[in-house]
N, C-alpha and C positions, 0 to 999 in steps of 0.2 A: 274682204278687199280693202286696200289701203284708204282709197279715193282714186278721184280721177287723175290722169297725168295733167304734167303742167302746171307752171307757177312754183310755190314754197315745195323743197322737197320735205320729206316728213325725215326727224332725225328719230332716230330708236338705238335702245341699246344695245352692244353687242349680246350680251348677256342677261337674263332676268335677273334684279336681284333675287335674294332668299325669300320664301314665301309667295311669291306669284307666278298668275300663269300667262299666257298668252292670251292676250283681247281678241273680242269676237266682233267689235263695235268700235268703227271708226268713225270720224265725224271732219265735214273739214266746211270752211266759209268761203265764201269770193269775195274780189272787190268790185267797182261797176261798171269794170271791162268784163267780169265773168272769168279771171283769172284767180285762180287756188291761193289767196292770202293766208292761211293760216292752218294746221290740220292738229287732229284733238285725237286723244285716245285716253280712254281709263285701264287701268292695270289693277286687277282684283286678285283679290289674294286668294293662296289655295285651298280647299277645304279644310288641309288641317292646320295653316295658319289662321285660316277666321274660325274656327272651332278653340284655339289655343287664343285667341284674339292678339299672334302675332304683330300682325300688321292692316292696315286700315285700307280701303279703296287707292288708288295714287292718281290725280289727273293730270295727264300731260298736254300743253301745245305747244306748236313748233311757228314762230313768224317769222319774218325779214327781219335782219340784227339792223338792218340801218333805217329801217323805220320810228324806232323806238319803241315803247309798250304801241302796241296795235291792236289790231283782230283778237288778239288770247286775252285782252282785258287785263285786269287786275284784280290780285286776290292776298289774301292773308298768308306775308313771309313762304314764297314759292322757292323752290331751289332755282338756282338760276345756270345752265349750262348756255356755252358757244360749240356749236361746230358748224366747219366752215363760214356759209353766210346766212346760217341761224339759230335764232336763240328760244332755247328750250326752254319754258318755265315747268315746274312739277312742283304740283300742289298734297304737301303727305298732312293729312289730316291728322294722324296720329301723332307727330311730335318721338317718335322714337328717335331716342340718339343715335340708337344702329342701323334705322331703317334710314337715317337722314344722312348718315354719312353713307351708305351703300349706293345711293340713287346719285350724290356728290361726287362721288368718286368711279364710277362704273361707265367705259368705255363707251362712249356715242359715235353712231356712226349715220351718214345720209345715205350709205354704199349700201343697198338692202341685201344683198349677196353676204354681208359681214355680218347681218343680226341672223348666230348661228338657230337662233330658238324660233326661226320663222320656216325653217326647212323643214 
């Protein structure tokens, strides 16, 4: 399950990139209304990408863009996306130039009906 309704919606990508699968483990914070400031999820890579040591764990959160850094903290050089009215950080451990443009360039959507890899 995503999390609960209400508050930040969570952005995910249309698409996984290369190497990963679908999270089993979502995570999300409130603020101290008890409203969903911020939602977390890890992207692990697939057996034969971590057996090939393609690609590295990926952590994503999603918060309010007009908040500024908030709830998802701060970390070491995150990719930084906008959709709609929020902003994705995603943390690639790895440093792959391929894996860092795929996660940069790769459709976000808040419309979960559009993240075809959740069907």
């Amino acid at each position: 399950m995503i999390g609960p309704p209400g508050g930040i919606p969570i952005a995910l990508p249309v698409e996984l990139p290369p190497g990963y699968e679908p999270p089993d483990f979502w995570e999300h914070s409130t603020d101290v209304n008890g409203r969903v400031d911020a939602r977390s999820v890890a992207f692990l890579p697939t057996a034969e990408a971590r057996e090939d040591r393609q690609v590295a764990t990926v952590r994503m959160c999603v918060e309010a863009d007009s908040i500024g850094h908030g709830p998802c903290g701060f970390g070491a050089n995150p990719v930084e996306r906008h959709v709609g009215n929020v902003r994705v950080l995603i943390w690639l451990p790895d440093h792959d130039p391929d894996n860092r443009a795929a996660w940069r360039t790769i459709p976000f959507t808040t419309d979960l009906n559009d993240a075809r890899w959740l069907r």
